[in-house]
Wavefront OBJ file of the C-alpha trace (Angstrom):
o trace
v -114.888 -92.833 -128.431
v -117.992 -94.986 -128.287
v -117.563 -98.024 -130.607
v -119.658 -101.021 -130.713
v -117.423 -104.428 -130.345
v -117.789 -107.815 -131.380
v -118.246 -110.080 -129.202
v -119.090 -113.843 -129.009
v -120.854 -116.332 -125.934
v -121.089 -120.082 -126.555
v -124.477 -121.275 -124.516
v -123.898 -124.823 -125.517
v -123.377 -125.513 -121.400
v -125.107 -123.212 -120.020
v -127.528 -124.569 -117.697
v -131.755 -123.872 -117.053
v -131.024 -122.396 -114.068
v -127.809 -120.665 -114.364
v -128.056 -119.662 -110.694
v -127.573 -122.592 -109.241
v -130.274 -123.884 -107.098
v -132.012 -120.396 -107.690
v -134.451 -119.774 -110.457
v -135.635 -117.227 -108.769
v -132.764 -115.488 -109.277
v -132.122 -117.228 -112.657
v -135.392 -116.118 -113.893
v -135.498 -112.312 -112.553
v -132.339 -111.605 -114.333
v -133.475 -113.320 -117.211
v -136.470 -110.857 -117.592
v -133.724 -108.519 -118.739
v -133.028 -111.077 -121.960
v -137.138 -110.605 -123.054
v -137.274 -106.902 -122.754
v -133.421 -105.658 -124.216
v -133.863 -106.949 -128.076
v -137.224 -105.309 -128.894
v -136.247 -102.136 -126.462
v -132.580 -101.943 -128.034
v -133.397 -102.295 -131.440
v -135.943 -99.591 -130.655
v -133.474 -97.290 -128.832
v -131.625 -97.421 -132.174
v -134.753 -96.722 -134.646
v -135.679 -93.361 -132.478
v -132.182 -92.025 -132.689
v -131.640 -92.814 -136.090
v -135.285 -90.624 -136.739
v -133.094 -87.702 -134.502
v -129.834 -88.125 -135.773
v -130.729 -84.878 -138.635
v -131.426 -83.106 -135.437
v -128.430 -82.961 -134.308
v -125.908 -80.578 -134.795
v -122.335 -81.474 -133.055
v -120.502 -83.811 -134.543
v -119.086 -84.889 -131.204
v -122.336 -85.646 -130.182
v -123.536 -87.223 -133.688
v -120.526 -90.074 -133.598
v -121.620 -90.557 -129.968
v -124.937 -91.171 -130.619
v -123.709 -93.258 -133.761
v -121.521 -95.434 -131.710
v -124.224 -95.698 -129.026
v -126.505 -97.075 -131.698
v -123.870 -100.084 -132.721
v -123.747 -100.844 -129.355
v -127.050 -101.483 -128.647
v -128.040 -103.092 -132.038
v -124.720 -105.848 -130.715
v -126.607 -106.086 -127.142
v -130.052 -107.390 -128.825
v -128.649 -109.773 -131.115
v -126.572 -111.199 -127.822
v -129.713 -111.289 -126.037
v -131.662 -112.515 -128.280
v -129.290 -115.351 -128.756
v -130.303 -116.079 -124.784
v -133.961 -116.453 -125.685
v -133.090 -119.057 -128.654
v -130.986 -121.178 -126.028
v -134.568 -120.799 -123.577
v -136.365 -122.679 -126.320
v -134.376 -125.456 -126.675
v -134.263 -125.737 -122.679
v -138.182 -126.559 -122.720
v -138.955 -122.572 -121.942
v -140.568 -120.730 -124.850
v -140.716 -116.943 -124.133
v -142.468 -116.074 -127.263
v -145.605 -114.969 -125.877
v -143.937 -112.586 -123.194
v -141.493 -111.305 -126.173
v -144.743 -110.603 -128.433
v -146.145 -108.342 -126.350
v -142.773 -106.306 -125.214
v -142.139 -106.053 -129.083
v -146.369 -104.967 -129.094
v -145.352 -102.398 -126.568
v -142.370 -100.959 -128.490
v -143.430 -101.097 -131.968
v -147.437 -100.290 -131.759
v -147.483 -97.974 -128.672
v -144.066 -96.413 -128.442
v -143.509 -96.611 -132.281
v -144.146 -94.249 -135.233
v -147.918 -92.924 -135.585
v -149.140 -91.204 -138.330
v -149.392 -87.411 -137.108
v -148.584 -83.709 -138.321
v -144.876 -82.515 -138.345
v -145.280 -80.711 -134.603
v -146.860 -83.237 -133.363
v -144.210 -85.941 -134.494
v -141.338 -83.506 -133.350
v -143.352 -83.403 -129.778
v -143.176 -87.456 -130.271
v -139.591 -87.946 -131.008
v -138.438 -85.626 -127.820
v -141.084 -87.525 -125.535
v -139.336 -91.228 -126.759
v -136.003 -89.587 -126.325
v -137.085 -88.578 -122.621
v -138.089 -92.014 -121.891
v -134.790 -93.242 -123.355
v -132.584 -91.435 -121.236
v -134.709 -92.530 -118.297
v -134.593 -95.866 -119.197
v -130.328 -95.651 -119.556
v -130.113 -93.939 -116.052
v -131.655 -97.562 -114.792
v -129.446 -99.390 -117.088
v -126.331 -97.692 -116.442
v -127.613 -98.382 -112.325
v -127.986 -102.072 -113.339
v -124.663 -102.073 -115.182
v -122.570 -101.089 -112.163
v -124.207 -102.859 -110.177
v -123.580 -106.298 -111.920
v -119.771 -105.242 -112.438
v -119.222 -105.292 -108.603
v -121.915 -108.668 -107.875
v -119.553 -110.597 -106.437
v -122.416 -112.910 -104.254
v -123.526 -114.305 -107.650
v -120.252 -115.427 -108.491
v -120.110 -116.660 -105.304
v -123.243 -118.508 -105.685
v -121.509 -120.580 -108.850
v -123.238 -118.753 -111.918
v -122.584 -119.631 -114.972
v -119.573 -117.623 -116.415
v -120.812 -117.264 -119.633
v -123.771 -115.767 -118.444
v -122.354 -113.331 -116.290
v -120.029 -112.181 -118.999
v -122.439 -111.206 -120.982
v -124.290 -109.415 -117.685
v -121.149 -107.872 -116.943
v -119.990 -106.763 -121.001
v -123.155 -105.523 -121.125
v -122.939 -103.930 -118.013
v -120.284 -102.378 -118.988
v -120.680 -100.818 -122.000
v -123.774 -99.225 -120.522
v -122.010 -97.473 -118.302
v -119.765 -96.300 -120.525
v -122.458 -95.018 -122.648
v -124.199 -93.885 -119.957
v -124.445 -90.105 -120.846
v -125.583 -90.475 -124.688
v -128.913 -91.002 -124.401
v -128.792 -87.981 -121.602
v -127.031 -85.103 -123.897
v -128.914 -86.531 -127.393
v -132.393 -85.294 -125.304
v -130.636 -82.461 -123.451
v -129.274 -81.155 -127.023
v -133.055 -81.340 -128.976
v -135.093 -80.727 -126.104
v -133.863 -80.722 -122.789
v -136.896 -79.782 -120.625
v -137.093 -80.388 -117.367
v -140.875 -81.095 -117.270
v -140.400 -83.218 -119.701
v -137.106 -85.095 -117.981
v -139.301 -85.300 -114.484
v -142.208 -87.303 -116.022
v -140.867 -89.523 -117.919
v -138.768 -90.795 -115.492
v -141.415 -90.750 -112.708
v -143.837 -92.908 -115.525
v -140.808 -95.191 -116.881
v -139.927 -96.114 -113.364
v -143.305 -98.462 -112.347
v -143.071 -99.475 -115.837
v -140.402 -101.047 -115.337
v -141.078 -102.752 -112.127
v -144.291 -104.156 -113.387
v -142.842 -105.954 -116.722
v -139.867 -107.436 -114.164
v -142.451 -108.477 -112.092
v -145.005 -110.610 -114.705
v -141.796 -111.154 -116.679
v -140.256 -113.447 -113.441
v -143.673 -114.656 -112.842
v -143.996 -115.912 -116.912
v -140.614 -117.435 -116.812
v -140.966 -118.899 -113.830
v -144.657 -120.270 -114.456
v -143.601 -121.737 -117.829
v -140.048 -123.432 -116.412
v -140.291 -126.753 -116.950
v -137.920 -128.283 -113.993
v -139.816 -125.916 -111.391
v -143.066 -126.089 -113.302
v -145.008 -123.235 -111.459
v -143.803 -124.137 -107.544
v -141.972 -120.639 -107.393
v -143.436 -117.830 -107.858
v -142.215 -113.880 -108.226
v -143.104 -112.517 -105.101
v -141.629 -109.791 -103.234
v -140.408 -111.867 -100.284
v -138.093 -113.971 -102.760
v -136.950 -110.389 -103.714
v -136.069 -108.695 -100.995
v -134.317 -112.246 -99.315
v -131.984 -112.086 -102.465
v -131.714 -108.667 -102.621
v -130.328 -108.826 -98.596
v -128.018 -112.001 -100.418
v -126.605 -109.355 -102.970
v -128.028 -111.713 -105.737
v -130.713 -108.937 -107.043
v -130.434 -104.555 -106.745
v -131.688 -103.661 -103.578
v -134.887 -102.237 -103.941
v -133.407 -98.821 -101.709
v -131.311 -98.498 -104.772
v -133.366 -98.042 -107.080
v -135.399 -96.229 -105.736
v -132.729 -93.814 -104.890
v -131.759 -93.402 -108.520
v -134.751 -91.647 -109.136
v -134.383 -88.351 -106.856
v -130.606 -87.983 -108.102
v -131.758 -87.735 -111.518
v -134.686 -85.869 -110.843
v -131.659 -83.082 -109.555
v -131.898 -80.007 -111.594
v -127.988 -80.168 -112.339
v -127.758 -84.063 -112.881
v -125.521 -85.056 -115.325
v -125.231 -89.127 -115.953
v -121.312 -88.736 -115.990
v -121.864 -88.335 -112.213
v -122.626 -92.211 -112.370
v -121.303 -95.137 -111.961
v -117.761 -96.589 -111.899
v -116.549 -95.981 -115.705
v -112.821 -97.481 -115.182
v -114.570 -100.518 -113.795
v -116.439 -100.528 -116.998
v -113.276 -100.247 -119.218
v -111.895 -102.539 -117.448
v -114.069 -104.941 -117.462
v -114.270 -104.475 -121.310
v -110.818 -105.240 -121.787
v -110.834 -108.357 -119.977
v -113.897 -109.570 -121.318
v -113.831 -113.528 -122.422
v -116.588 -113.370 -124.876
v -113.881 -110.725 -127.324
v -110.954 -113.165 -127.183
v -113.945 -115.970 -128.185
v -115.004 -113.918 -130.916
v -111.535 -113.533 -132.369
v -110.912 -117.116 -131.882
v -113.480 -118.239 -133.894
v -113.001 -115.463 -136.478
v -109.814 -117.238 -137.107
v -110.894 -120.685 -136.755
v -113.388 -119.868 -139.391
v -110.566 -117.984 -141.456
v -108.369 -121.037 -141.401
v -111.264 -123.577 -142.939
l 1 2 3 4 5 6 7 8 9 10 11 12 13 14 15 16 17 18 19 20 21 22 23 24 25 26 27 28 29 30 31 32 33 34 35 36 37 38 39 40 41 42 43 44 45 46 47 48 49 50 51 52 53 54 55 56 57 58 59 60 61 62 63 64 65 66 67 68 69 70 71 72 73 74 75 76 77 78 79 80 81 82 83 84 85 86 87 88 89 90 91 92 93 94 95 96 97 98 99 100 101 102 103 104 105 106 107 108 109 110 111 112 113 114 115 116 117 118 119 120 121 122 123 124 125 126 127 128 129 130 131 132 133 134 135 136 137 138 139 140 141 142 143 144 145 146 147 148 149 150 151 152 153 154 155 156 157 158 159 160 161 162 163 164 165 166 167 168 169 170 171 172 173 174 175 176 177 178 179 180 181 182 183 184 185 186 187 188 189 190 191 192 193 194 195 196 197 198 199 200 201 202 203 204 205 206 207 208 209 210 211 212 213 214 215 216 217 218 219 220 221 222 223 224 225 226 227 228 229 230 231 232 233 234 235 236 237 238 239 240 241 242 243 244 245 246 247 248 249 250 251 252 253 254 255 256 257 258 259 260 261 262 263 264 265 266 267 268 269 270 271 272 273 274 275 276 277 278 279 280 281 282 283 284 285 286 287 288 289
């Protein structure tokens, strides 16, 4: 069963560049820690408006524990961006206008009961797009073994990889919730074929902000495709091949998300994960003051 779990990451040595010698990198990755609060914390206001949709109960705890686990993932993300600021890099201005995105042109508009059913089944379309892409990023980080190589930070990548993780284990919920109240293929097709350059386009100015605004490189790197590709062929970033070639399986008529990703990796990670065994630590370092 899908259960959210507490979890806890100390940043206090967690360098800038957590890459080292690679803010590129650094910086790509870190687009993920601007977009995931506001989008998460959406995610879970959309299927809360759905939840009296849905009629199996299998399905309804699912969706339940799917919505603890992505309210934890914001708040650990967000906890990222506060650790930015007191680096000397202040994503608030990038952050405003994901949030602008999610809340003002994604979020609840005043309409007539069709047309606000019509709206909830087109967000939960683009959901379950954007989860195929996470649950693609989330195996893929599980099995990055170049950026350990490379001397990240471990904190960092445990929160990447618990993360990871639980998104492929969650990886069908946002799938079946959409199937279950809608399910249209049209539907299914477009929004993924829209969310996709999306996507690319608010990694892309994301990098370029973060990188323009770091205050050791101070604008000398820039988010260009080049970098990409040279540490995509360095298995530091997804190849660009796949994910691209996410798109065409899920556009399959008989795709299911279950047919993704490496789920005992997942679990396993899960179960090894530092940032639990910090969490109870300090619940009982806190317990014994």
């Amino acid at each position: 069963m899908i259960q959210p779990r507490r979890v806890r990451f100390s940043w206090e040595d967690t360098p800038l560049h957590w890459v080292p010698g690679d803010p590129f990198t650094t910086h790509l990755i870190n687009v993920l820690h601007m977009l995931l609060p506001a989008g998460e914390r959406w995610f879970v206001h959309v299927f809360k408006q759905a939840l009296p949709y849905v009629r199996d109960e299998t399905l309804r705890a699912e969706v339940k524990g799917f919505m603890g686990q992505e309210g934890t993932h914001a708040v650990a993300h967000q906890r990222v961006l506060e650790r930015m600021k007191e680096q000397g890099l202040d994503p608030t201005s990038y952050v405003e206008n994901i949030e602008w995105l999610f809340e003002r042109v994604l979020g609840d508009h005043t309409m007539p009961p069709m047309a606000a059913r019509f709206w909830l089944k087109e967000r939960l379309a683009i959901i379950a797009a954007i989860e195929h892409y996470t649950a693609v990023l989330g195996d893929w980080i599980l099995h990055a073994k170049p950026l350990d190589e490379a001397g990240s930070d471990p904190v960092m990548m445990d929160l990447l990889r618990w993360h990871g993780a639980e998104e492929v284990e969650h990886r069908s919920v946002a799938f079946d919730l959409f199937t279950h109240l809608d399910g249209s293929y049209a539907r299914r097709a477009r929004t993924m074929l829209a969310t996709g350059p999306v996507l690319v386009y608010l990694v892309k100015r994301g990098a370029g902000f973060l990188l323009a605004n770091d205050p050791v490189v101070a604008g000398r790197v820039e988010a260009r495709w080049t970098h990409f590709f040279h540490r995509a062929r360095q298995g530091r970033v997804p190849t660009m091949r796949s994910l691209a070639l996410a798109v065409p399986r899920y556009l399959r008529p008989g795709f299911h998300p279950s047919q993704e990703g490496d789920l005992k990796a997942a679990l396993d990670y899960i179960a090894l994960s530092p940032a639990h065994a910090e969490f109870e630590s300090y619940r009982r370092s806190r317990g014994s003051q």
